[in-house]
N, C-alpha and C positions, 0 to 999 in steps of 0.2 A: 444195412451198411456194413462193411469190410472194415473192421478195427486192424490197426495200426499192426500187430499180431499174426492177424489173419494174412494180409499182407503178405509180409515175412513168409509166414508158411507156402503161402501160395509160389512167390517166385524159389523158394531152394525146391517145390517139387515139381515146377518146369523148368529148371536149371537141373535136377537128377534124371528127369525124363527125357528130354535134351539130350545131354549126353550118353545115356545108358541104353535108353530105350525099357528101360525096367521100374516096377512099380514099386514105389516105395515107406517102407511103414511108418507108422508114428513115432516106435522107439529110434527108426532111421531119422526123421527127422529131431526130436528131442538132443543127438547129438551135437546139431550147429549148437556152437556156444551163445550163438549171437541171440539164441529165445530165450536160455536161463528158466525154462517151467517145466513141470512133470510131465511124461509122457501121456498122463491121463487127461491133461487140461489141454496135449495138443490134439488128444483123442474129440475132443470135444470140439473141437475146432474145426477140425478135419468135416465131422459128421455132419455141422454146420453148412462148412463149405458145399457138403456134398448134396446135401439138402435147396442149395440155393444153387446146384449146376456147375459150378464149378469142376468139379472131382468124379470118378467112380470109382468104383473099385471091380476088376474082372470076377473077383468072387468073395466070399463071403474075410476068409482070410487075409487077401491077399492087399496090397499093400496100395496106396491112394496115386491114379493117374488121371492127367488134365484134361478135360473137356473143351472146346473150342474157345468157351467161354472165357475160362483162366488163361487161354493161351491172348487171347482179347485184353486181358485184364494186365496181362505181362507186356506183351507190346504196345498197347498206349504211356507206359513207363518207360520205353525206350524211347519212342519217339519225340519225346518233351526234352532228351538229353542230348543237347547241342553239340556238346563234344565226342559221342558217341562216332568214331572213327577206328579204322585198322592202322594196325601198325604202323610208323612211317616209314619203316622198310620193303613193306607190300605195298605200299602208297608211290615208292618211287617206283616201283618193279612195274606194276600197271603203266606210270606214265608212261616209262622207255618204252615198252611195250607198243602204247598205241601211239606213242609221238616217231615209233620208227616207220609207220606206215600214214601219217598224218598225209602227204600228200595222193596215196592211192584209194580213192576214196572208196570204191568197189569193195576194197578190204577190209573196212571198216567194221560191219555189222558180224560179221565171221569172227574177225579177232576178237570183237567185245565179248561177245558173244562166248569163245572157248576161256579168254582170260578170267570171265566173270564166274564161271562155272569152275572153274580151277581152285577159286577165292569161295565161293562158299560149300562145294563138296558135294549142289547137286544141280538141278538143270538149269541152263539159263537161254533167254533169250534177246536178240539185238536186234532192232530193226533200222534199216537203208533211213536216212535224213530225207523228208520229202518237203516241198514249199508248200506255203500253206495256199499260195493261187502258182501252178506251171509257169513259168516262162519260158519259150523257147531259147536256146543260146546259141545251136548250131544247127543247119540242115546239110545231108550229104543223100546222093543220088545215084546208087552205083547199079548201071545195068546188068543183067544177067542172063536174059536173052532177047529176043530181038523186041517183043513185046511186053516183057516182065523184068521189073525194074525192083533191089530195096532200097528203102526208103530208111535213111538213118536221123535221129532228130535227138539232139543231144539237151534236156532239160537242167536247168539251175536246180542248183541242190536236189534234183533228183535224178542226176545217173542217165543210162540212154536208152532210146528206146527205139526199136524195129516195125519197119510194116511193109507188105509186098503191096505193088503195085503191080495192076495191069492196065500199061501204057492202051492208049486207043492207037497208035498204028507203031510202026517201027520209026524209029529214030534215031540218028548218030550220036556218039557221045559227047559231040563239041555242042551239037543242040541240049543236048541232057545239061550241058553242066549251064548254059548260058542261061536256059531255065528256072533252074535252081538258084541260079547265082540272082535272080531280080527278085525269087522268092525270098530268099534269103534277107536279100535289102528292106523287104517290106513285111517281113513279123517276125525277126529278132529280136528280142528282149520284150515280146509280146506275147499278154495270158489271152486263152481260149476266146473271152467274150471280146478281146478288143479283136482279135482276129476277124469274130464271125463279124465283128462292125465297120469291116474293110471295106471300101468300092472296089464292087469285083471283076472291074476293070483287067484280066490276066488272059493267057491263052489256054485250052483245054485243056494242057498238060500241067500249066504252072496250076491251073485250079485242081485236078487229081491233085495233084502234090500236099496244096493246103488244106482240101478235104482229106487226105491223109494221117498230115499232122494234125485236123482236130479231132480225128478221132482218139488218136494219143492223146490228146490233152483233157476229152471228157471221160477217159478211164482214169486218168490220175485224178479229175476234179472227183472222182467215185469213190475211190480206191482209199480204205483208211490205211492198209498198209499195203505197197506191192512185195518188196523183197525183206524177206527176215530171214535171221539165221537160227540156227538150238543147236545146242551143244551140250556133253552130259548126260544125254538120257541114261547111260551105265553107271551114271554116280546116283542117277532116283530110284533106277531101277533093284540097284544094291542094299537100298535100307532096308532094315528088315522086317519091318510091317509089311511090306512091297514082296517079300520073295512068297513066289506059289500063288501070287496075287491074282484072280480070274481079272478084276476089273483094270490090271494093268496092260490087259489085252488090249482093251479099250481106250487106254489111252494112247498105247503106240498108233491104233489104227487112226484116232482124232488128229496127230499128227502128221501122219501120211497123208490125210483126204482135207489137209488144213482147218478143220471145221475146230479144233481145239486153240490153234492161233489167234482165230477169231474172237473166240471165247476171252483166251486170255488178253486179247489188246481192247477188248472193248470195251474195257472200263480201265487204261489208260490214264491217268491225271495230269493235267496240263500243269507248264514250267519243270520246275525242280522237287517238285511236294512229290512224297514217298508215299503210294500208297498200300494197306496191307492187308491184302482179303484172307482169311482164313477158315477154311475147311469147307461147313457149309454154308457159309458167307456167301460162296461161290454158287453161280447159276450151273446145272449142271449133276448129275451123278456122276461125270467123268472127272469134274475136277473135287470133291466134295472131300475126299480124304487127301488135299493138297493145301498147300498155302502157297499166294502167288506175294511177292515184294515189288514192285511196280513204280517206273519211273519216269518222265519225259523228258526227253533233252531238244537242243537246238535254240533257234531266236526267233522272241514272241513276234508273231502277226509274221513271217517271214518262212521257218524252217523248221519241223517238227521230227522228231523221231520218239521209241521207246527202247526203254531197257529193265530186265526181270531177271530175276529169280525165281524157280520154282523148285517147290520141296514136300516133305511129308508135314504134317501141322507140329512134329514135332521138329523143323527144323530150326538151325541157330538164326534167330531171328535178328540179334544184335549184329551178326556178323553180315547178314543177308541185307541187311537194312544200310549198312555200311558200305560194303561192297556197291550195292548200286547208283548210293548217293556218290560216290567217287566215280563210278562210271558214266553216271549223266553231266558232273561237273566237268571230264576230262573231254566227252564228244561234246557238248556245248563249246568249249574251247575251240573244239575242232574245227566244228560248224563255221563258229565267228572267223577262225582265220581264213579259211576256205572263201567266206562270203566278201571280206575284208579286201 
């Protein structure tokens, strides 16, 4: 067990590691006033610590840095601390921010996305709000040659989406739209299975058309996330545990080929609960000298998205923790008015 002491010790030497990036000794520690004991009894403490995973030390010398575990041990004591928030100067600055683009929703995941990476100094990510069953809201039918047609189909809470079509014969555009226009009547505000439970009653075109949109519709029922944004990668790539780093090759490349998005959104936590994987918590060598802050927004049974931080395991977790609970509270917001 971790006496009261111990403790203490443990959060000022991820609070110096934190900030510094450098390891710190016992006579460094022995200066908080706030332990009041001899260097030798924090000596004792330390070795403790280090004994039970907490701590190591680079070398025989040198001075006691955090193990994943202390940083574990440091962030369950933030997360119990309700008031635990930024500033309320950076609080209004984020609203204006996202409430000046509140109605362009395309926008959304991009701006979270750079403003939250701004707030805490290293990468962050936003994802597009998607429903939790499609529904269709809008179809449009725009020719483009005599036989090939796109196919535009506009989703609730999720943005639009594209499909080529190739019409079985030529068609004029006043049939194209008359079409569309009885499709339209008959699966508007309607998800994928009530579609497929249609009487398919239609002509061969209007039926391409809604074989069209379901196909749209069974990639979004797939899809955990389609559109995200990152932002920041030169505020992770700047730390300095990170410079000359081989394995930071690999992680620009996970970004590029998506397979590290994935990684990161698939453990996700549903509502508003912050969750916080740390180092090698994470599945993965690419994310293992990372910590992700992890957040859900949107309205339950209805509309889902995420929002993150990512950082080194030494980053500022109070602030990171902070930063994203404000940013799910603010696109939740967003959501509801949107849906409203």
């Amino acid at each position: 067990m971790v006496t009261n002491r111990q403790e203490t010790i443990l959060r000022l030497i991820v609070n110096h590691y934190i900030t510094t990036a450098a390891p710190i000794s016992s006579d460094g520690i022995a200066r908080h006033r706030e332990l009041g004991v001899s260097p030798a009894t924090i000596r004792n403490d330390v070795a403790d610590l280090e004994e039970r995973d907490y701590l190591t030390r680079p070398h025989t010398s040198a001075g006691s840095v955090p193990l994943d575990k202390a940083y574990r041990f440091y962030v369950e004591s933030i997360l119990t601390l309700e008031d635990a928030h930024l500033p309320y100067e950076v609080q209004a600055a984020v609203r204006r921010e996202l409430n000046r683009i509140e109605r362009e929703i395309d926008e959304w995941a991009n701006v979270a996305a750079a403003v939250l990476a701004k707030i805490v100094g290293n990468m962050a990510i936003a994802t597009f709000p998607m429903a939790m069953q499609p529904r269709v809201k809008h179809v449009e039918l725009v020719p483009i040659r005599d036989i090939l047609a796109m196919l535009i189909v506009v989703l609730e809470q999720a943005g639009l989406r594209r499909q080529l079509i190739r019409l079985q014969k030529p068609s004029p555009p006043e049939e194209l739209q008359a079409s569309v226009n009885r499709v339209k009547s008959r699966i508007t505000g309607l998800t994928r299975g009530e579609i497929e439970a249609l009487n398919p009653d239609s002509s061969p075109l209007e039926d391409d058309v809604i074989d069209a949109t379901l196909v749209i519709l069974r990639e979004e029922d797939t899809a955990i996330y389609r559109d995200y944004y990152v932002d920041g990668l030169r505020n992770l790539l700047s730390q300095p545990e990170f410079a000359g780093n081989d394995r930071m090759h690999s992680l620009v490349e996970g970004l590029e080929d998506g397979s590290l998005v994935k990684e990161i959104l698939g453990g996700r936590p549903d509502g508003g609960v912050v969750k916080v994987v740390i180092g090698h918590e994470n599945s993965g060598d690419v994310l293992s000298p990372l910590s992700l802050v992890l957040c859900g927004y949107g309205i339950p049974d209805r509309a889902y998205g995420a929002v993150g931080a990512i950082g080194p395991t030494r980053m500022e977790y109070s602030r990171a923790i902070a930063g994203v609970r404000l940013m799910s509270a603010i696109l939740s917001d967003m959501v509801e008015s949107v849906g409203s």
